[in-house]
Backbone as JSON, one array per atom type, in Angstrom:
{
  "sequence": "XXXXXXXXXXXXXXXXXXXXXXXXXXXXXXXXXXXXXXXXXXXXXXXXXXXXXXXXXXXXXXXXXXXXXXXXXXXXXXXXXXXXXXXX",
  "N": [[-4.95, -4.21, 15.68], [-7.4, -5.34, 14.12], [-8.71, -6.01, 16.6], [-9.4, -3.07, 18.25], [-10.25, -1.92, 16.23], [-12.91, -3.58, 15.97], [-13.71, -3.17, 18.75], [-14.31, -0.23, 18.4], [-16.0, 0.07, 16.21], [-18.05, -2.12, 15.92], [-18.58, -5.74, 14.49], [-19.14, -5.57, 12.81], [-18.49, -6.84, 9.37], [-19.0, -6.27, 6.73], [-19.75, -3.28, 7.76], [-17.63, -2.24, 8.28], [-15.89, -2.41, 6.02], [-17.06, -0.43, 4.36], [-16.68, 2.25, 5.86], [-14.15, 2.59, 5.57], [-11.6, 2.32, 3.1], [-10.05, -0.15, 3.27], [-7.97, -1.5, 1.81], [-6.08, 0.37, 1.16], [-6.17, 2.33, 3.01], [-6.11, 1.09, 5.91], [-3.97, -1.37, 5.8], [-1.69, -4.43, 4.67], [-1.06, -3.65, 2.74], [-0.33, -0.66, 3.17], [1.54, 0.84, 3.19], [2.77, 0.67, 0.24], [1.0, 2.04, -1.52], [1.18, 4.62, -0.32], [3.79, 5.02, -1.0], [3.87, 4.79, -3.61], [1.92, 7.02, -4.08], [3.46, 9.46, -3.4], [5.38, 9.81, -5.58], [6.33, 10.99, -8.12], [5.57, 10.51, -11.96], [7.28, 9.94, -13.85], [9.31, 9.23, -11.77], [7.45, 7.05, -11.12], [8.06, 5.31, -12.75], [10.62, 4.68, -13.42], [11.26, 2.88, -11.26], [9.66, 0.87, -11.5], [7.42, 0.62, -10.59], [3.73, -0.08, -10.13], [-0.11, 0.09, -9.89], [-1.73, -3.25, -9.41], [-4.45, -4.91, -9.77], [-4.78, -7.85, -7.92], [-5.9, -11.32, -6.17], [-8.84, -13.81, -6.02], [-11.61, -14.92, -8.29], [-13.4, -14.79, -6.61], [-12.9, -12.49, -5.34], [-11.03, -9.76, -5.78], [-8.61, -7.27, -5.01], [-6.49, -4.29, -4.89], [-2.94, -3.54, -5.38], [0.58, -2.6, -5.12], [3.03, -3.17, -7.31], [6.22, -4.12, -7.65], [9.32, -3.46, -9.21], [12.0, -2.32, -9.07], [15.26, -3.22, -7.49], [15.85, -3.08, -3.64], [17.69, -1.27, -2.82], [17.76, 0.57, -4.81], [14.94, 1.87, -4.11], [15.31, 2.17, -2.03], [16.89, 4.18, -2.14], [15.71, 6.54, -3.19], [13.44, 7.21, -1.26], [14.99, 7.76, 0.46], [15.85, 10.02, -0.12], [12.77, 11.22, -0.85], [12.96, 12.07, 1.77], [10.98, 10.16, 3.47], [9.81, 8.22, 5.95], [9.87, 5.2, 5.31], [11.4, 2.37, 4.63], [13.11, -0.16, 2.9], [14.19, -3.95, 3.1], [17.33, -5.39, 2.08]],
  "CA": [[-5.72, -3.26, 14.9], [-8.79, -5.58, 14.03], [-9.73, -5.65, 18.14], [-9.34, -1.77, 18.29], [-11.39, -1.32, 15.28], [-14.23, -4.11, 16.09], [-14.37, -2.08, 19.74], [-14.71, 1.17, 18.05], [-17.11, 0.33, 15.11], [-18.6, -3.5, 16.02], [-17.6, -6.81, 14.18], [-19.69, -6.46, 11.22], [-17.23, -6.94, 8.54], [-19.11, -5.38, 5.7], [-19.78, -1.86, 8.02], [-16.36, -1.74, 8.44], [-15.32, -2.12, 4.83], [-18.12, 0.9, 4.44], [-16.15, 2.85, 6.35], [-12.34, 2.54, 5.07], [-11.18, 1.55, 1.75], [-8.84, -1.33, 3.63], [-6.46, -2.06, 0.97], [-5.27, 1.79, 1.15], [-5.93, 3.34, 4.68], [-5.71, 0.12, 7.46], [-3.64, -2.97, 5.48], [-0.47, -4.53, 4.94], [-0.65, -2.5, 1.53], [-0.48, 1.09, 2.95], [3.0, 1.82, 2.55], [2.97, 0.77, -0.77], [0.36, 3.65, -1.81], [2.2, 5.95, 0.47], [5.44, 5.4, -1.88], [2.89, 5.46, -5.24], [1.37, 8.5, -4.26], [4.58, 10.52, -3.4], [6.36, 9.49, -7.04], [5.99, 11.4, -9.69], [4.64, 9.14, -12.89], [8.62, 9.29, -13.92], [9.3, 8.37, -10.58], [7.52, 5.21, -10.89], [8.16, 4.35, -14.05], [11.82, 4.29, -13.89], [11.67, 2.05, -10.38], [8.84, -0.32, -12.36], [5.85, 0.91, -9.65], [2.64, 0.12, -10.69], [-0.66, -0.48, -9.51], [-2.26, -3.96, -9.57], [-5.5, -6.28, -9.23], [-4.93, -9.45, -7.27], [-6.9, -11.96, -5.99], [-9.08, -14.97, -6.87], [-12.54, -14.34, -9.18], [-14.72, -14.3, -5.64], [-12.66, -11.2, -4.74], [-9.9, -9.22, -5.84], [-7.57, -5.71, -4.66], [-4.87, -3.67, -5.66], [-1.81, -4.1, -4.52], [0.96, -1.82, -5.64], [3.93, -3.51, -7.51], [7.31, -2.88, -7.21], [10.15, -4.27, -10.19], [13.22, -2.35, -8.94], [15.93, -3.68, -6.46], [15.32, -2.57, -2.59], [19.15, 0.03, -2.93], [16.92, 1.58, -5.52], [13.72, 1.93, -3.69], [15.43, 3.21, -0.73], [17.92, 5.66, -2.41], [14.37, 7.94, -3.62], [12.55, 6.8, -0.16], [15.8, 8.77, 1.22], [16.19, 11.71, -1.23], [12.31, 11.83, -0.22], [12.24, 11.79, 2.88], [10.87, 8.7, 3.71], [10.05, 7.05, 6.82], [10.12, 3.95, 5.11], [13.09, 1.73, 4.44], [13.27, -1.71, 2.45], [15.13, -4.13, 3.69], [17.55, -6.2, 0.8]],
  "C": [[-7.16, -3.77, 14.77], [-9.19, -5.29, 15.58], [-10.12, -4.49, 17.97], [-10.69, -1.2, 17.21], [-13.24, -2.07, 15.58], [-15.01, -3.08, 17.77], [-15.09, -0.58, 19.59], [-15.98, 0.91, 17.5], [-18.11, -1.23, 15.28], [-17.92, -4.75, 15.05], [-18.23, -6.85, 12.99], [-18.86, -5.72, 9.93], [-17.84, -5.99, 7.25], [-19.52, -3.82, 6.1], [-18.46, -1.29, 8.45], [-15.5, -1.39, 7.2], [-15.96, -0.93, 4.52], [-17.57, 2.12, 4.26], [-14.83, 3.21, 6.12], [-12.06, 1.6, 3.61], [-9.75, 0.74, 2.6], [-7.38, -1.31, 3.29], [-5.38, -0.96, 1.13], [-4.91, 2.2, 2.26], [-5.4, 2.31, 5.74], [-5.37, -1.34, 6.55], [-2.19, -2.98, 5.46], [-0.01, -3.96, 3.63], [-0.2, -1.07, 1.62], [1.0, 1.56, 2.14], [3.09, 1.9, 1.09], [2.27, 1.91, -1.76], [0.76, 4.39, -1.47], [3.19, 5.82, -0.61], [4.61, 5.54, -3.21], [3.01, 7.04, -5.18], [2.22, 9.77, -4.53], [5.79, 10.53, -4.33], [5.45, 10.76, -7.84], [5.55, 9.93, -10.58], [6.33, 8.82, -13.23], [9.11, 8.41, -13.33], [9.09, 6.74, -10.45], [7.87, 4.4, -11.34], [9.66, 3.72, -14.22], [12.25, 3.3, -12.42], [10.39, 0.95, -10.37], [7.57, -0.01, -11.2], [4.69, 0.97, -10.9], [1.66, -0.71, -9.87], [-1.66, -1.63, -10.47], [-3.45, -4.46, -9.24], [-4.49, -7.23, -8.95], [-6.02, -10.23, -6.41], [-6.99, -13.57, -6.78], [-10.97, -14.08, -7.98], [-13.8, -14.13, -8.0], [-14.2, -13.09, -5.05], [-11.02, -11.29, -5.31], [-9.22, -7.23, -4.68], [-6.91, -5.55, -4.85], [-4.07, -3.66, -4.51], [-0.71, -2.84, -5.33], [2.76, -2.78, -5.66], [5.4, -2.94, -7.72], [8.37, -3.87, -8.1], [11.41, -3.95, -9.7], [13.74, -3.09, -7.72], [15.63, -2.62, -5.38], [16.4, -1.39, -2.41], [17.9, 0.66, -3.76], [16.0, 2.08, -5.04], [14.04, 3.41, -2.73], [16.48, 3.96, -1.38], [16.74, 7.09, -3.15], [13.62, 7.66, -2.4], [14.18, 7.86, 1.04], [16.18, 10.23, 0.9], [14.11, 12.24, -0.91], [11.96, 12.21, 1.02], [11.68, 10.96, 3.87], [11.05, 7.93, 5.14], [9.98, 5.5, 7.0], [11.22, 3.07, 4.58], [12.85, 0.01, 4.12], [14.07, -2.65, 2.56], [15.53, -5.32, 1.74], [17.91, -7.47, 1.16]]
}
């Protein structure tokens, strides 16, 4: 993905952040916004989703936490639909 993207757009790291909010659209976070987004607030609340800061104090990003067990995750990741699947 980084090659692909430095060929497309060049290597400079802050016109690339510019361009894509990272943490959301191109990281190893997406899915986890993908399963946020498509909860209801019930939804999240009753499988402990919530979004976080992490980091150190020269840089942080959200991350999107996850409290229930992975049977839980994936029994509403199959009732929606869901081409994602957690492994336990």
């Amino acid at each position: 993905m980084n090659k692909w993207l430095e060929e497309k757009y060049g290597s400079n790291e802050y016109e690339l952040e510019s361009l894509l909010d990272t943490r959301k659209d191109v990281s190893e976070y997406a899915p986890g916004f993908e399963i946020y987004e498509a909860l209801s607030d019930e939804e999240r609340q009753s499988l402990g989703l919530r979004i976080a800061y992490t980091g150190h104090p020269a840089s942080s990003w959200q991350v999107v936490f996850i409290s229930c067990n992975a049977d839980q995750l994936n029994q509403v990741l199959r009732e929606k639909k869901s081409p994602l699947l957690f492994a336990s």
